[in-house]
Backbone as numpy.savetxt, mean C-alpha at the origin, in Angstrom:
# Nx Ny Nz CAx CAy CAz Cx Cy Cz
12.96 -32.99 -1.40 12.79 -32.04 -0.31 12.21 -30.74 -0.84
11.05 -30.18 -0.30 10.43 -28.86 -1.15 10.99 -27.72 0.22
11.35 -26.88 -0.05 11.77 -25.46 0.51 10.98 -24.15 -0.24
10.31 -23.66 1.21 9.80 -22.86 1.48 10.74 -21.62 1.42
9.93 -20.36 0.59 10.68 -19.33 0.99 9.94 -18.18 1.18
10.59 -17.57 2.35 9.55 -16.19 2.51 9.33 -15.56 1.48
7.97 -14.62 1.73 7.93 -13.64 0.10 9.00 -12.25 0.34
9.33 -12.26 -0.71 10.15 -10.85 -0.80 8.97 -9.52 -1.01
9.60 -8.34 -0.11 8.60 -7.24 0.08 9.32 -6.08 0.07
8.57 -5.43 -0.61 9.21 -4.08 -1.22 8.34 -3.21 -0.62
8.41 -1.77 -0.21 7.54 -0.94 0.23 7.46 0.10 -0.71
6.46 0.37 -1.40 5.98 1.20 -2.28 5.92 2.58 -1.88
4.96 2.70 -0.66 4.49 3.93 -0.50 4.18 3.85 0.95
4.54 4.88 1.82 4.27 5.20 3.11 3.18 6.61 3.38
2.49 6.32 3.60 1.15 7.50 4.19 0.66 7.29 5.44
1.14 9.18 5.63 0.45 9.43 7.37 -0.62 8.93 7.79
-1.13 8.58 9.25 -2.64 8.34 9.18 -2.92 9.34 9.94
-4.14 9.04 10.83 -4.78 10.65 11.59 -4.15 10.72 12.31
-3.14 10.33 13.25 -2.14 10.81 14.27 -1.20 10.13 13.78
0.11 10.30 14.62 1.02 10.18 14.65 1.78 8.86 14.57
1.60 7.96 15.29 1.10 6.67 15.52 0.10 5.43 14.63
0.24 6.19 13.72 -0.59 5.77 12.95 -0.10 5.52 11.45
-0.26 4.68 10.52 0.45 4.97 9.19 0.11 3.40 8.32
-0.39 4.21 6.76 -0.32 3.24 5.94 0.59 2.65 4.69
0.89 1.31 4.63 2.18 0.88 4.05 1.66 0.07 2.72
2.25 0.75 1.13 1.89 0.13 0.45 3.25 -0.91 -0.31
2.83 -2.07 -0.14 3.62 -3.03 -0.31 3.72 -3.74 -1.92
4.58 -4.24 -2.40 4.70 -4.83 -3.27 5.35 -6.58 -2.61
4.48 -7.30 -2.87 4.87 -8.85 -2.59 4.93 -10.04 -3.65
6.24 -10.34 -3.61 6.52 -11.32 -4.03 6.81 -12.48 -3.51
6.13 -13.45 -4.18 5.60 -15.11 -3.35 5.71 -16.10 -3.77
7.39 -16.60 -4.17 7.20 -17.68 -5.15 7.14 -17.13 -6.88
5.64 -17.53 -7.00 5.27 -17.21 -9.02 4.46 -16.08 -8.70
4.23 -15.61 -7.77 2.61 -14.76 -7.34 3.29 -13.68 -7.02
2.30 -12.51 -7.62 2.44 -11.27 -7.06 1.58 -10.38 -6.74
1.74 -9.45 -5.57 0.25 -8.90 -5.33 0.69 -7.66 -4.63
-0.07 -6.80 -4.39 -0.02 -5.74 -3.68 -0.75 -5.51 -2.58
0.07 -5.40 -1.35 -0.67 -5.49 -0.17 -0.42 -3.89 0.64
-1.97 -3.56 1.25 -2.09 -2.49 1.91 -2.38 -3.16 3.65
-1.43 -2.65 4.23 -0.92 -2.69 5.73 -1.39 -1.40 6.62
-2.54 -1.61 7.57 -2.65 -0.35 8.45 -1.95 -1.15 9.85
-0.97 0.15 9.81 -0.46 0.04 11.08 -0.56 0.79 12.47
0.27 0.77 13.42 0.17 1.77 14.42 1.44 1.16 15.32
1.95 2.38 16.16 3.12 2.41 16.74 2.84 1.90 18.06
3.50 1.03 18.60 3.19 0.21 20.36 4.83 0.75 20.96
4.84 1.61 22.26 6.10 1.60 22.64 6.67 0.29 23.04
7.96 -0.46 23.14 8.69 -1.26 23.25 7.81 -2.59 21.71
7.28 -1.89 21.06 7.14 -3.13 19.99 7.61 -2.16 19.16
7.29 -1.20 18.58 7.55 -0.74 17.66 6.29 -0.72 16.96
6.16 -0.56 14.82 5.40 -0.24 13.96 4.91 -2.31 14.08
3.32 -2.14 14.21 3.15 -3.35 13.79 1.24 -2.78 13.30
1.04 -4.30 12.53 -0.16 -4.36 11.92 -1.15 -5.05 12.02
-1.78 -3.74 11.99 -3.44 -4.06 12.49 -4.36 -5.12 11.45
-4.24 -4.54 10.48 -4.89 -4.89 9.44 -3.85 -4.86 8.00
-4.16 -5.69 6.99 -4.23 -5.95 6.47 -5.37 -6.23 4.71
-5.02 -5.94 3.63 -5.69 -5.94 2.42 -4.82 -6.58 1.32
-4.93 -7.62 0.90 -4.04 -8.28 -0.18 -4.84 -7.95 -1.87
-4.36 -7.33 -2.96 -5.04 -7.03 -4.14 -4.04 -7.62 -5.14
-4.47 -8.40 -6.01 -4.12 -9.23 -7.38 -3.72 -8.51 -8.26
-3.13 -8.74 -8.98 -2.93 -7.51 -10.39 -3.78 -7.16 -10.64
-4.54 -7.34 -11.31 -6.25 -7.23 -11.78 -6.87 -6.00 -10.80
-7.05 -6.38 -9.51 -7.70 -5.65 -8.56 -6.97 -3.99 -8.59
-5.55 -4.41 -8.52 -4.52 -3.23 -8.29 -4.51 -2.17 -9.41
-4.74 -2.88 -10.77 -4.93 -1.50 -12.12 -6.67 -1.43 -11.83
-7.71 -2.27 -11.40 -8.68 -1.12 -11.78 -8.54 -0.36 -10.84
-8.43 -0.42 -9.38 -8.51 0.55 -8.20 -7.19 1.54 -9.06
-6.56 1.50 -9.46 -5.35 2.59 -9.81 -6.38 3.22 -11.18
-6.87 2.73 -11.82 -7.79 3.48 -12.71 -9.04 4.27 -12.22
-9.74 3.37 -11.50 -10.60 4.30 -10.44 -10.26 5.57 -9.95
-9.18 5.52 -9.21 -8.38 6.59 -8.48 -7.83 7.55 -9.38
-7.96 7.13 -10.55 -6.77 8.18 -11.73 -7.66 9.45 -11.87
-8.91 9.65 -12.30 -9.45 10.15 -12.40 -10.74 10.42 -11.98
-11.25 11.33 -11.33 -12.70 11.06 -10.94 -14.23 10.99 -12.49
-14.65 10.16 -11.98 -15.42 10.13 -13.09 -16.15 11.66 -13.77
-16.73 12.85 -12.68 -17.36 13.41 -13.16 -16.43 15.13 -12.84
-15.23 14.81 -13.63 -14.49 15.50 -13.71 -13.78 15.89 -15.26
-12.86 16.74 -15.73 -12.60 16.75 -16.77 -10.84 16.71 -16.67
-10.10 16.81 -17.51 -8.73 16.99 -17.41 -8.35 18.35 -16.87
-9.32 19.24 -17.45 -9.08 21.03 -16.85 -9.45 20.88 -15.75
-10.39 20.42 -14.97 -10.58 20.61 -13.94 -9.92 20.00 -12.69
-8.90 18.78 -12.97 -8.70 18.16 -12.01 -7.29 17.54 -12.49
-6.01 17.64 -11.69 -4.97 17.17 -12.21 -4.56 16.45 -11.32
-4.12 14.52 -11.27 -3.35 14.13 -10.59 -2.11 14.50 -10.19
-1.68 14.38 -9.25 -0.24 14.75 -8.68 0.14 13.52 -7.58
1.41 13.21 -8.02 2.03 12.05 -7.50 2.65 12.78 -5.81
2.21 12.26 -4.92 2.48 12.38 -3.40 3.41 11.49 -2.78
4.43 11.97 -2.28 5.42 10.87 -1.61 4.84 11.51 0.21
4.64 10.51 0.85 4.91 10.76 2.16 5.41 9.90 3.35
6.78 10.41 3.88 7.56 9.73 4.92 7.45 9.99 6.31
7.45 8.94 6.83 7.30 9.30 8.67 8.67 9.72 9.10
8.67 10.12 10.17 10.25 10.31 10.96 10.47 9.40 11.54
């Protein structure tokens, strides 16, 4: 008998979108042996609640270069430009 099991999902990171109603969810998924990081755009429906529009699934691989991409801008220097880690929560 093979049994199926949902993936386990962790939420990484929550960011505002342009209104209120609006918001992006960065996920950590686990699937079995597989793991990936999934970006969720959502939006708020009264009597549904937060649900999703869209969807982006990224591989390990995909997830450190875009996190390397993002680390630094290429035509920047360390003096000129300092990452800073952003938490942001909805109400």
């Amino acid at each position: 008998m093979h049994v199926t099991r949902e993936p386990q999902e962790a939420i990484l990171q929550q960011l505002p979108g342009a209104t209120t109603d609006q918001r992006l969810l960065v996920l950590h998924v686990q699937d079995g042996k597989t793991t990936r990081i999934e970006l969720r755009q959502q939006s708020w429906g009264e009597g549904v609640g937060w649900y999703t529009q869209s969807s982006v699934s990224l591989e390990p691989a995909q997830w450190s270069a875009l996190r390397g991409g993002v680390s630094r801008p290429a035509r920047s220097t360390p003096t000129e430009w300092q990452p800073r880690i952003v938490r942001a929560e909805s109400a």
